[in-house]
C-alpha positions in Angstrom: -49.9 78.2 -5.2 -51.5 79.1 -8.5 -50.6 80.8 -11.0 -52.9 84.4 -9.9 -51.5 84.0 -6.3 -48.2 85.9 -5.5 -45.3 84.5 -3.6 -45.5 84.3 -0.1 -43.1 87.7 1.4 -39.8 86.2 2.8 -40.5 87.7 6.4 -43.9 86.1 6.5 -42.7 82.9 4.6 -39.8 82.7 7.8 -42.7 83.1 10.5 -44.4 80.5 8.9 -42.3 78.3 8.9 -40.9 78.6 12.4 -44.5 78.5 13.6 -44.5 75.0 12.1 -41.2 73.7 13.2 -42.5 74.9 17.2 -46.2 73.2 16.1 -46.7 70.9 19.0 -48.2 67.8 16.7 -46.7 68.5 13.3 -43.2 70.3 14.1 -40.0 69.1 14.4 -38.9 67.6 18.1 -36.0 69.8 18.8 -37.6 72.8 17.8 -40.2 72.2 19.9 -37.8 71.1 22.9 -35.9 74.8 22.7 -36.2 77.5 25.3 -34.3 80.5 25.4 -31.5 79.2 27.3 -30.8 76.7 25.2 -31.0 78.5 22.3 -28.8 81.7 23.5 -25.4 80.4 22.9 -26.6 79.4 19.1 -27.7 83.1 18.7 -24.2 84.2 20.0 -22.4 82.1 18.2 -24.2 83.2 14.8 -23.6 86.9 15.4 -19.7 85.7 15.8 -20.3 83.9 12.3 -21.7 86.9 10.8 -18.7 89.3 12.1 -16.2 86.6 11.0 -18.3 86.8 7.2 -17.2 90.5 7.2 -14.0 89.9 8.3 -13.3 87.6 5.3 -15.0 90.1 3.4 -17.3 87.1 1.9 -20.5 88.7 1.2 -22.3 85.6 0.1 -21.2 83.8 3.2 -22.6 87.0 4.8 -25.7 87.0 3.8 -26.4 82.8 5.2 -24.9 84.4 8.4 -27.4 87.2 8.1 -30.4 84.7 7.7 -28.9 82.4 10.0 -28.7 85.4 13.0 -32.3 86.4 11.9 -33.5 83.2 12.4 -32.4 83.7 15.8 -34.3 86.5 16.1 -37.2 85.0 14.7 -36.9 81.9 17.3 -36.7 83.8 20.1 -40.1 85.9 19.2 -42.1 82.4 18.7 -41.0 81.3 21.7 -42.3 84.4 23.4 -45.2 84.2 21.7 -46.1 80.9 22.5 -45.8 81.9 26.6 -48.1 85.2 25.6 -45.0 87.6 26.3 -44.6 89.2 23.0 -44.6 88.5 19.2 -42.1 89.3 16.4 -44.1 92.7 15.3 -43.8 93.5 18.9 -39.8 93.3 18.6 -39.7 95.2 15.0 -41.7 98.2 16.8 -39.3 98.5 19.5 -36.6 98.4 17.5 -38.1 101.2 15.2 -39.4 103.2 18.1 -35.9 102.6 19.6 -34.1 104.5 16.2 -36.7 107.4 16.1 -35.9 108.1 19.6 -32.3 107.9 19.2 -32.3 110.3 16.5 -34.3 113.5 16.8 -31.8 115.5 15.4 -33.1 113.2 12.0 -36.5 112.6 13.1 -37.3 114.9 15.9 -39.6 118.3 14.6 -36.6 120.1 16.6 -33.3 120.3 15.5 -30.7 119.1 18.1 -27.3 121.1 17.9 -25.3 119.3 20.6 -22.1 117.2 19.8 -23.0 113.6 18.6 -21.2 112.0 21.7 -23.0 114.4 24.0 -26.3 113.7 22.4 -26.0 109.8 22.0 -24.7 110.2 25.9 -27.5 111.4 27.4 -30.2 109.8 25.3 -28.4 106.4 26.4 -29.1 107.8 30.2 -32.1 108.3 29.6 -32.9 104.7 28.8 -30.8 103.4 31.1 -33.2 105.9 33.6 -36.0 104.6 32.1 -35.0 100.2 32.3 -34.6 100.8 36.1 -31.1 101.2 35.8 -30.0 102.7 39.6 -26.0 102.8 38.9 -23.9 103.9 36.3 -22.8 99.9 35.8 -26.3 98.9 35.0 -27.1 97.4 31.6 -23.7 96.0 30.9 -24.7 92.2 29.7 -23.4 90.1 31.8 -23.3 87.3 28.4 -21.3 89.9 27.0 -16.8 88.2 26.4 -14.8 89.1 28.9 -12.9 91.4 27.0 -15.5 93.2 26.0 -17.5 94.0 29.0 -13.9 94.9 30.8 -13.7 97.9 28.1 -17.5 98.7 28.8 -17.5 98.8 32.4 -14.0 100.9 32.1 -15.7 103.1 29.8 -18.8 103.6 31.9 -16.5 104.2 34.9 -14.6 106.9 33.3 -17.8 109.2 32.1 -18.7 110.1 35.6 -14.9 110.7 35.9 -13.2 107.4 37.2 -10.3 107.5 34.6 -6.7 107.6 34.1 -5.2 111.1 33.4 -3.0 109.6 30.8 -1.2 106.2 30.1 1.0 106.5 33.6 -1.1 105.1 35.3 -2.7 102.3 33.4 1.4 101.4 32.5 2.3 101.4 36.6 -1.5 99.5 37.3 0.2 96.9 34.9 3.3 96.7 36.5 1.9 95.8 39.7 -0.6 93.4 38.8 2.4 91.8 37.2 4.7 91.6 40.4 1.7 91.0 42.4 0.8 87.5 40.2 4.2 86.1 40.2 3.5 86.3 44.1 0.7 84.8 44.5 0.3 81.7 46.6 -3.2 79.4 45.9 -4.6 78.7 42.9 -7.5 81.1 44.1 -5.1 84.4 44.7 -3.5 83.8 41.2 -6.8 83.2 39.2 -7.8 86.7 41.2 -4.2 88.3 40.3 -4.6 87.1 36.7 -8.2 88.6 36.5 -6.6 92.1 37.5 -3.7 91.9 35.7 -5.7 91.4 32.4 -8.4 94.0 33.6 -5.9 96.4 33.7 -4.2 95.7 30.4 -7.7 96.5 29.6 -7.0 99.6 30.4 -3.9 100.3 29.3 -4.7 99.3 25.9 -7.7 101.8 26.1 -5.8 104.5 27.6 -3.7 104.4 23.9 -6.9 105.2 22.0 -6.9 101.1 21.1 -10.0 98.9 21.2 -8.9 95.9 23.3 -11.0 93.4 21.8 -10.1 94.6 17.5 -6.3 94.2 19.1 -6.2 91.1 20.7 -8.1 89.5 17.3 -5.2 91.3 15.0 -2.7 89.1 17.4 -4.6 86.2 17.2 -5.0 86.2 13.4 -1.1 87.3 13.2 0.0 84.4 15.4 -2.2 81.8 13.8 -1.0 83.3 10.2 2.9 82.8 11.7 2.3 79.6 13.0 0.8 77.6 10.2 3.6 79.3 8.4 5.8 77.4 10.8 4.0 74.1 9.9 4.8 74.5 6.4 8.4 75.5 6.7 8.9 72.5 9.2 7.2 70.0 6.3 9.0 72.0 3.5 12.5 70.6 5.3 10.7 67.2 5.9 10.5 67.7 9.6 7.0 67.1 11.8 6.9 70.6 13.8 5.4 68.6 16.9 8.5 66.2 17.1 11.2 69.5 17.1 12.4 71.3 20.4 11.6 74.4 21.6 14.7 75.8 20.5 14.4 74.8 16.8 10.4 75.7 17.0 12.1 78.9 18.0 13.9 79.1 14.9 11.1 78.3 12.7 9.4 81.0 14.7 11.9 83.8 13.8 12.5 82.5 10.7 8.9 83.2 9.7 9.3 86.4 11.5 11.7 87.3 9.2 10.0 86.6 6.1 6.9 88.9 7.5 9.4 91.3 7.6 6.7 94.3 7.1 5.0 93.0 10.4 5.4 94.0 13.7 6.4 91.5 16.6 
């Protein structure tokens, strides 16, 4: 580049070089060797970074994750490309189409006066409608963590009215799931047993206004913060934590319990 020339614009600049790394004489050999497949766990496991990045509240480690999940992005769009599928402009427009569409009440010439929920609701079923979609299940991603996808099949269930009244029945579903794994015979029956008693503290945990997936990563965070705490105290007394028994891991447990005294159990 001279000195009259201007820089190169990031986007293009990233679709540039991608092109190159997928070139089949001067690219790079695993670029050239991915497919979507083999690429889709990297792209889920950089959307996991970036939500970890906000969690930490580390914005420069957010933005890498940022570049790093658009590269995904960008990836993906080559590789379509390349088969004669579609290109990267052709995933910005549907995006931007997608947005307009979903808000008429901002972009629309005619006001729209119905409650957000109801509005966002029916716009949803009208994509859904329009992807094929036969049954109110439809469109939940398979890919999607367990955890997750049990929430948005429960959800989906309950707005044509397949729902809990209240938490009575989510607390007695849990209940019986409970006796009903402790009586299972085969491994088979208690992997099936396990899967519904989860499922339904699923729904339990959404029938309290909770979501399931934010709570179970506040206990996991909580547990790993207590444990490592246990580590230290252990190494503080000049004891190895693997070496003690479960009663005096116990203690350490309840002893670091105690000194979180403003958490819950």
């Amino acid at each position: 580049m001279n000195g009259s020339e201007l820089p190169e614009p990031p986007l293009e600049r990233l679709l540039a070089i991608m092109a190159r790394l997928r070139d089949p004489e001067r690219g790079c050999e695993w670029d050239q060797a991915q497919t979507f497949a083999t690429i889709a766990p990297y792209t889920v496991e950089e959307a996991y970074e970036v939500a970890d990045a906000i969690a930490r509240e580390d914005l420069a480690g957010l933005r890498d994750e940022l570049g790093d999940l658009l590269l995904q992005v960008v990836f993906h769009a080559r590789i379509a490309e390349e088969a004669g599928h579609f290109a990267f402009p052709d995933v910005a427009t549907a995006i931007a189409d997608k947005l307009v569409a979903r808000h008429p009440h901002v972009f629309g010439a005619v006001s729209d006066e119905r409650p957000r929920e109801q509005r966002w609701e029916a716009l949803k079923q009208a994509e859904r409608a329009a992807a094929g979609a036969t049954g109110v299940l439809d469109g939940v991603a398979l890919a999607l963590p367990a955890l997750l996808r049990a929430e948005k099949l429960q959800k989906r269930a309950a707005r044509v009215g397949f729902d809990w009244p209240d938490v009575t029945g989510p607390e007695a579903k849990v209940r019986e799931e409970l006796v009903e794994l402790a009586q299972a015979g085969d491994e088979a029956e208690k992997l099936d047993e396990a899967g519904d008693l989860l499922f339904a503290a699923v729904n339990l945990v959404r029938a309290h206004g909770i979501a399931p997936e934010e709570a179970l990563r506040a206990a996991n965070a909580k547990f790993e913060r207590r444990f490592r705490a246990m580590e230290a105290l252990a190494a503080a007394r000049g004891e190895e934590f693997a070496t003690l028994d479960l009663a005096a891991q116990e203690a350490l447990w309840q002893a670091v319990k105690r000194s979180q005294a403003g958490e819950t159990a």
